[in-house]
N, C-alpha and C positions, 0 to 999 in steps of 0.2 A: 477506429474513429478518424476522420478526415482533421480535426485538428490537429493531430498528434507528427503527421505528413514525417515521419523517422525520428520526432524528438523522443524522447522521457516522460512520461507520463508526471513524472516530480519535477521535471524542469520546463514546462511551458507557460507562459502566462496566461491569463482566464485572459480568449478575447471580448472586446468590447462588444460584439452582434453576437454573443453566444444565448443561448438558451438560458430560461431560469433554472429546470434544472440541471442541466451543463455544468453550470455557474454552482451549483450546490455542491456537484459533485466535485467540482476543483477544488472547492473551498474545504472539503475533509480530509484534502488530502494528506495533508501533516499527521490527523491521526492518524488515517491508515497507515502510512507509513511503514512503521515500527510494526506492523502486524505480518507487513508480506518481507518475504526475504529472497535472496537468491543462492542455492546451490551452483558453484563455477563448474561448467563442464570443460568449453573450448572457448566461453567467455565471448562469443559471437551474440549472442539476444543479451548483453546486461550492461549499460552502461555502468562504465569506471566511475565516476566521478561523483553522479546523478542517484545510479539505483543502492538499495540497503543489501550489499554484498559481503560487507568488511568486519570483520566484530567490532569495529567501531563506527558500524552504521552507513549512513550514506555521507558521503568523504564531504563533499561541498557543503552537505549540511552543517557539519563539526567546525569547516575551517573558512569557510567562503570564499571569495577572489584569491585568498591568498595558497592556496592551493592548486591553481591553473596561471598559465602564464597568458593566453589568447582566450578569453571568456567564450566566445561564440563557438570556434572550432572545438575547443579542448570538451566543454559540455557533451559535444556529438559524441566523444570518444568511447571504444569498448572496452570491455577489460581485456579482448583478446589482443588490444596492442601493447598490454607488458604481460605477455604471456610468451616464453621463448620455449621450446619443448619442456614443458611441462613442470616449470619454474617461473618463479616473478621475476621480471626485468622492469625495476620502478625506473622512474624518468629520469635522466642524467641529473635534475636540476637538485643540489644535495639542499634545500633551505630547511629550517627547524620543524616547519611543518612537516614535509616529504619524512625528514627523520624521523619524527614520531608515530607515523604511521607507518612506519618502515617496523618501527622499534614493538608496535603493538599489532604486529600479523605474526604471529606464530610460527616456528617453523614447520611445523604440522598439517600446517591450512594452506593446501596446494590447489591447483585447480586437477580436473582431468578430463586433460584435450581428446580423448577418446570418445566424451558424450557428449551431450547438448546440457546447456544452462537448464536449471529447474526452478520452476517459482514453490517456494514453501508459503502456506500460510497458517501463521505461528498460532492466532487466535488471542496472542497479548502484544502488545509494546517491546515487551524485555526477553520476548521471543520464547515463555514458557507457555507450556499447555494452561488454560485455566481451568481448573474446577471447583464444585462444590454447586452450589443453588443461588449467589449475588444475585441481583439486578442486573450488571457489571456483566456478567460471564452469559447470561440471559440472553443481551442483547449481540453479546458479541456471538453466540452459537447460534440466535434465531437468526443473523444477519448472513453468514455463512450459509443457513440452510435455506433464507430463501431466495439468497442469488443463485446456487446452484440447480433449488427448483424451475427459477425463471430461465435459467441460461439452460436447461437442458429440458426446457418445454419448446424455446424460442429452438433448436437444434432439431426438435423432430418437427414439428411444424414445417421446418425450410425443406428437409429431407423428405417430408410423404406428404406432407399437403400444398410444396412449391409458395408458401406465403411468408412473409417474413415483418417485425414492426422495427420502424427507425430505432434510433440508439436511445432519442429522446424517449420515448414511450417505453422500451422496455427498461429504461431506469426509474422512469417514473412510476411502471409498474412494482418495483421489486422495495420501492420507499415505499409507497402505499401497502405494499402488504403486509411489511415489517412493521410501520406507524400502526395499521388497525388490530394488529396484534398485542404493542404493546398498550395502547387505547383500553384494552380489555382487562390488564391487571389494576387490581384494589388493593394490594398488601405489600406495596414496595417501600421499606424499610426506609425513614428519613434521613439524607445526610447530604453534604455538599457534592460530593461524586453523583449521587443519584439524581437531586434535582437540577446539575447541569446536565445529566443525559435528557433528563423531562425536556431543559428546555429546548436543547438540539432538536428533538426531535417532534419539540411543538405538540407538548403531551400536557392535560390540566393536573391538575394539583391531587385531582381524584384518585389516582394511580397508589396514592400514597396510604398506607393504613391509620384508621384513625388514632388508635392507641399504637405510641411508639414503645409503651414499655415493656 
């Protein structure tokens, strides 16, 4: 995406002449968050500070300014610049922050400069598998399944038919097919969790069974 020009995907702000749905999808991005993770290889694709690398998440998000000393540069930063052969080298600056983050990386949780960063995606928050049948776990496996529908219809398209849709349309495609899908459920279980998914995702009240017992 042209707005992103080497930021963060978590650190840029929604600009003013964006698109409506541009604008939607910035505005999820808090929840997704916690869903995507990054495996450190050589720590070159993951921003330090920005992306959700650290078992305690994404670092600016836990600690805010007080965790960088230059807000503009230090955001850019990778993780491959406290990465010394294949050790952490955290930044000289020793404040209670840095400490605690120091304090809560494991010695076990190395990176390995041999590969490339990996993106995981967790399918929760808390970075477990979810299962069973929720509403909950519903939305989060149909959503999964039909970005990588759309994303790997939009791939052979470009490849053998030379045609390709903006970023605009094929996000608005992949909301629209996950909305009309869940448009179709009658028996989703009443609770506050559930009817703020309803209303995120601009779903009526029908959705919901009529008998809760």
């Amino acid at each position: 995406m042209y707005i992103l020009k080497g930021h963060s995907l978590w650190g840029i702000p929604i600009p003013n002449d964006a698109s409506w749905v541009i604008r939607k999808f910035l505005k999820l991005r808090d929840i997704c968050q916690g869903w995507i993770r990054y495996c450190i290889g050589d720590g070159e694709d993951t921003f330090l500070w920005i992306d959700n690398w650290h078992p305690l998440g994404a670092l600016y998000k836990q600690f805010d300014d007080s965790i960088v000393t230059n807000r503009g540069r230090a955001l850019r930063a990778k993780v491959s610049s406290i990465i010394v052969q294949g050790n952490w080298r955290w930044p000289r600056q020793r404040s209670q922050v840095m400490m605690a983050v120091m304090r809560h990386t494991p010695e076990n949780f190395l990176p390995n400069p041999l590969t490339k960063d990996k993106v995981i995606w967790t399918l929760s928050p808390d970075g477990a598998q979810r299962k069973g049948k929720s509403f909950c776990s519903t939305v989060y496996k149909l959503s999964l399944a039909a970005t990588s529908y759309f994303l790997w219809g939009e791939r052979n398209m470009r490849i053998f038919q030379n045609k390709s849709r903006d970023v605009d349309g094929l996000v608005a495609a992949i909301l629209d097919a996950i909305r009309a899908k869940l448009c179709s459920f009658n028996s989703v279980k009443f609770s506050c969790l559930n009817r703020q998914i309803c209303d995120d995702w601009l779903l009526s009240s029908r959705v919901f069974r009529i008998n809760n017992g």
